[in-house]
C-alpha positions as CSV (number, residue, x, y, z in Angstrom):
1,X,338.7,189.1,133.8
2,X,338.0,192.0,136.4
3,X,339.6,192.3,139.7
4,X,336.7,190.5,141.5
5,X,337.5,187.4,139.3
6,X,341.4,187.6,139.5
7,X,340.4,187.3,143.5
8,X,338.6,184.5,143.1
9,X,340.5,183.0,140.7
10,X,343.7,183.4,143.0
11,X,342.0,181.7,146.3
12,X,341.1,178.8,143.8
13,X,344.8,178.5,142.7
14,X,346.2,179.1,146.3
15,X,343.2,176.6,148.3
16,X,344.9,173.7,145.6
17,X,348.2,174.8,146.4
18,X,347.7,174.3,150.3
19,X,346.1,171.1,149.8
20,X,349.2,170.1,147.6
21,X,351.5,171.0,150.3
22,X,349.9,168.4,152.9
23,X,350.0,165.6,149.7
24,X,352.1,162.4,149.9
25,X,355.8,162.7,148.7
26,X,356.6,161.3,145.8
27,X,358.4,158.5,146.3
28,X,360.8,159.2,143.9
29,X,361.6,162.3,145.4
30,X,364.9,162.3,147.3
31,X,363.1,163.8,150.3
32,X,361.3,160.5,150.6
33,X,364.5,158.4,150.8
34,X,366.4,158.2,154.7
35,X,369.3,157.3,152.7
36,X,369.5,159.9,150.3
37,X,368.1,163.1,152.6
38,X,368.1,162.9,156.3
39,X,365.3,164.8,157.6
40,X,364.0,165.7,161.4
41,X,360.8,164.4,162.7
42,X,358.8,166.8,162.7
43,X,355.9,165.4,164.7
44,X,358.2,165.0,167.7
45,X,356.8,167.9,170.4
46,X,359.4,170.2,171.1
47,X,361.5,169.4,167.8
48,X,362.3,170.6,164.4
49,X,359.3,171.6,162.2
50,X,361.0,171.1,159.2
51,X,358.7,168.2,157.2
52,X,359.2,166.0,153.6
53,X,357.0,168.8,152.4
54,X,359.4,171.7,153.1
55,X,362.2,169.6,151.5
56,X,360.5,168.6,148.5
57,X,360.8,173.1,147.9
58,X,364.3,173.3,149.0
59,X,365.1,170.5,146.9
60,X,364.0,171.7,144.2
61,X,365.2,175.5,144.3
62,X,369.0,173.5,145.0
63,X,368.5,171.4,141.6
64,X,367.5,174.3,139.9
65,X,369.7,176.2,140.9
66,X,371.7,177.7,144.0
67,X,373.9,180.5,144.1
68,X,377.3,181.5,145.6
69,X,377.6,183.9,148.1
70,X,379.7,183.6,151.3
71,X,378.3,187.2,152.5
72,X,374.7,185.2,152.4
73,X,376.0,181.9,153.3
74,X,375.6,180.0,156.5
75,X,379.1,179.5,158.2
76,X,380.6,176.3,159.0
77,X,381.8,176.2,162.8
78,X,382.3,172.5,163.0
79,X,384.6,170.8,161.5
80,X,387.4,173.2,161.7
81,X,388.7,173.3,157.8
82,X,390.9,169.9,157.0
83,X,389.9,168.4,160.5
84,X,390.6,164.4,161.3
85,X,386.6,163.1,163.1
86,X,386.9,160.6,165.1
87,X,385.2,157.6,163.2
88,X,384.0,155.7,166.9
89,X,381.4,158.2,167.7
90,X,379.0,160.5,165.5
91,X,380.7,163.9,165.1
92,X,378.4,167.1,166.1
93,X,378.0,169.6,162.9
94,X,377.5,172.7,163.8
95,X,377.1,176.4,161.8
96,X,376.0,180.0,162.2
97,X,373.3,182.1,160.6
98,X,374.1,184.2,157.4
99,X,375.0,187.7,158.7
100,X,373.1,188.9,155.6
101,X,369.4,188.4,156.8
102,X,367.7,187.1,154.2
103,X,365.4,189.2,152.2
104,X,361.8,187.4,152.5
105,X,359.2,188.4,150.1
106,X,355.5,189.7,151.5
107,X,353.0,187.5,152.9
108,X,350.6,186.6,149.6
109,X,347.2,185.5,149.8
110,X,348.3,182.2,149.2
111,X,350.6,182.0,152.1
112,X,347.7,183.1,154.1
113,X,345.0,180.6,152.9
114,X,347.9,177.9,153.6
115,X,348.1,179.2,157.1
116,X,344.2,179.2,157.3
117,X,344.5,175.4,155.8
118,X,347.0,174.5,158.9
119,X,343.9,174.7,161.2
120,X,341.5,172.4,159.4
121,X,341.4,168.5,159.4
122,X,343.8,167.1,156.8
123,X,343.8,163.6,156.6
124,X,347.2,163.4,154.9
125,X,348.7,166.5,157.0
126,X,351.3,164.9,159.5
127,X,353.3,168.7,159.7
128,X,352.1,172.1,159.5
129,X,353.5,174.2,156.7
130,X,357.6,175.2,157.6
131,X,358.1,179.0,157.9
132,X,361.7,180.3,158.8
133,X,365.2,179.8,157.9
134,X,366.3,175.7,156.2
135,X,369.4,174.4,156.1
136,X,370.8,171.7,154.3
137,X,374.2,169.6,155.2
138,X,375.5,168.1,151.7
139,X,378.7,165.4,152.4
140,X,380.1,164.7,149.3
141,X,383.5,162.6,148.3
142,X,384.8,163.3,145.0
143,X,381.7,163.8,142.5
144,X,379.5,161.1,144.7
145,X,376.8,162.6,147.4
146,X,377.6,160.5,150.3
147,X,374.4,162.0,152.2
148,X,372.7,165.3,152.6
149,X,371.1,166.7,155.8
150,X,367.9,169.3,155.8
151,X,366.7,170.6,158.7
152,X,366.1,174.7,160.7
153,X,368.5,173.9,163.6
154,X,371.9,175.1,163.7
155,X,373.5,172.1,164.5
156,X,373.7,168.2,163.9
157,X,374.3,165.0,165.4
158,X,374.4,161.8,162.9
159,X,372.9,158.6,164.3
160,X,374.7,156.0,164.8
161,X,374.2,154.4,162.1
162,X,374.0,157.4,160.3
163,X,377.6,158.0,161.1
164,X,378.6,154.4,160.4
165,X,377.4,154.6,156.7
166,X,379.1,158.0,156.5
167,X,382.4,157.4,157.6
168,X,382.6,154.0,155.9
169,X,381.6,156.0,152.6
170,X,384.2,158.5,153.0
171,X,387.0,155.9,154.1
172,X,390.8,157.0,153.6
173,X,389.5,159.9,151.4
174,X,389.1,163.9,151.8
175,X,385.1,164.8,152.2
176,X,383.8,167.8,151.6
177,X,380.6,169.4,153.4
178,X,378.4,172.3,151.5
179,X,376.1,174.0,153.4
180,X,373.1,175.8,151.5
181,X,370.6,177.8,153.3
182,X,366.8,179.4,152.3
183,X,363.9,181.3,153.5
184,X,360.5,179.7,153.5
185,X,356.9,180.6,154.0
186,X,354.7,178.0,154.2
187,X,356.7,175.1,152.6
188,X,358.0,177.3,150.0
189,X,361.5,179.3,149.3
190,X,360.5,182.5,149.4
191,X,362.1,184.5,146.2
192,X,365.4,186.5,146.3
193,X,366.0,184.3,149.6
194,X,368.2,181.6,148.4
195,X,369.0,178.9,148.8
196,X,372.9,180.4,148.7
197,X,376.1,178.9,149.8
198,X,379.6,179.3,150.4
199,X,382.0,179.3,147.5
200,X,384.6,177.2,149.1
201,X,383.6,173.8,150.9
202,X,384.7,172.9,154.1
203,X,387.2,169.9,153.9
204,X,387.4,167.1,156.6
205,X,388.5,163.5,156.7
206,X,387.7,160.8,159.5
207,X,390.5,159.4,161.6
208,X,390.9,155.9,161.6
């Protein structure tokens, strides 16, 4: 194949991966379940872009795989390590940026076609394309997820009823939160740039 057809043959590749990235999710994908992964609205004007589609990526580069490294990691600024929450109103999360910046790999041409894609008519688009730095908030009591959280902002404010189901999960017992963070282009984790975490959970419990 010469270089002419390697082009071509990489546009074809990359114009089906954009129009993957505006496909349904699954619904057996976690990302498509409230109750299993919390996600923004990203239609909302003026709030987080973060989409279903973006999680679907960070999902999967956490199941396959995240690593350890509190030099990379997000850091935890609320709860304070072993804190009480109070259970009769939701409890504000909230966490810094690595000090590490992330190392984000170049632009490809598939990240530019995806771009390109953002600005014609997609009947199943509802989001454009996520770039920039993804959280996600994993509660967890024991060896049970109790819910996880994925989103760009730096903080967090459960629902109420969000709150209700996670306090009642958690009860009498010690919770832990992990908090994994990525780099994406365009719906995907961009490589060497996560998703990493800190090697020791933070520890709360809610006050009754």
């Amino acid at each position: 194949m010469n270089p002419s057809q390697n082009v071509v043959a990489a546009l074809c590749l990359a114009l089906l991966t954009a129009c993957h990235d505006h496909e349904e999710v699954p619904a057996t994908s976690p990302c498509a379940n409230r109750q299993v992964v919390s996600l923004p609205a990203c239609e909302a004007a003026g709030g987080d872009s973060f989409s279903d589609e973006a999680c679907l990526a960070l999902d999967d580069t956490i199941r396959r795989g995240a690593t350890a490294n509190d030099a990379r990691a997000a850091s935890i600024t609320a709860p304070t390590e072993g804190q009480a929450l109070p259970a009769a109103a939701p409890f504000t999360f909230t966490w810094a940026a690595p000090t590490m910046a992330l190392r984000r790999r170049p632009m490809s041409v598939g990240d530019e076609l995806r771009r390109f894609m953002t600005l014609l008519p997609e009947a199943q688009a509802h989001c454009e394309p996520f770039t920039g730095r993804a959280y996600e908030l994993r509660i967890t009591v024991g060896t049970t997820v109790v819910l996880r959280r994925q989103q760009s902002a730096t903080s967090w404010t459960p629902t109420a009823a969000e709150w209700a189901y996670i306090t009642a999960a958690i009860g009498a017992r010690t919770a832990e939160l992990t908090l994994y963070t990525a780099a994406l282009v365009s719906n995907q984790v961009s490589a060497g740039a996560g998703p990493f975490y800190a090697a020791a959970p933070r520890r709360f419990t809610v006050a009754r």
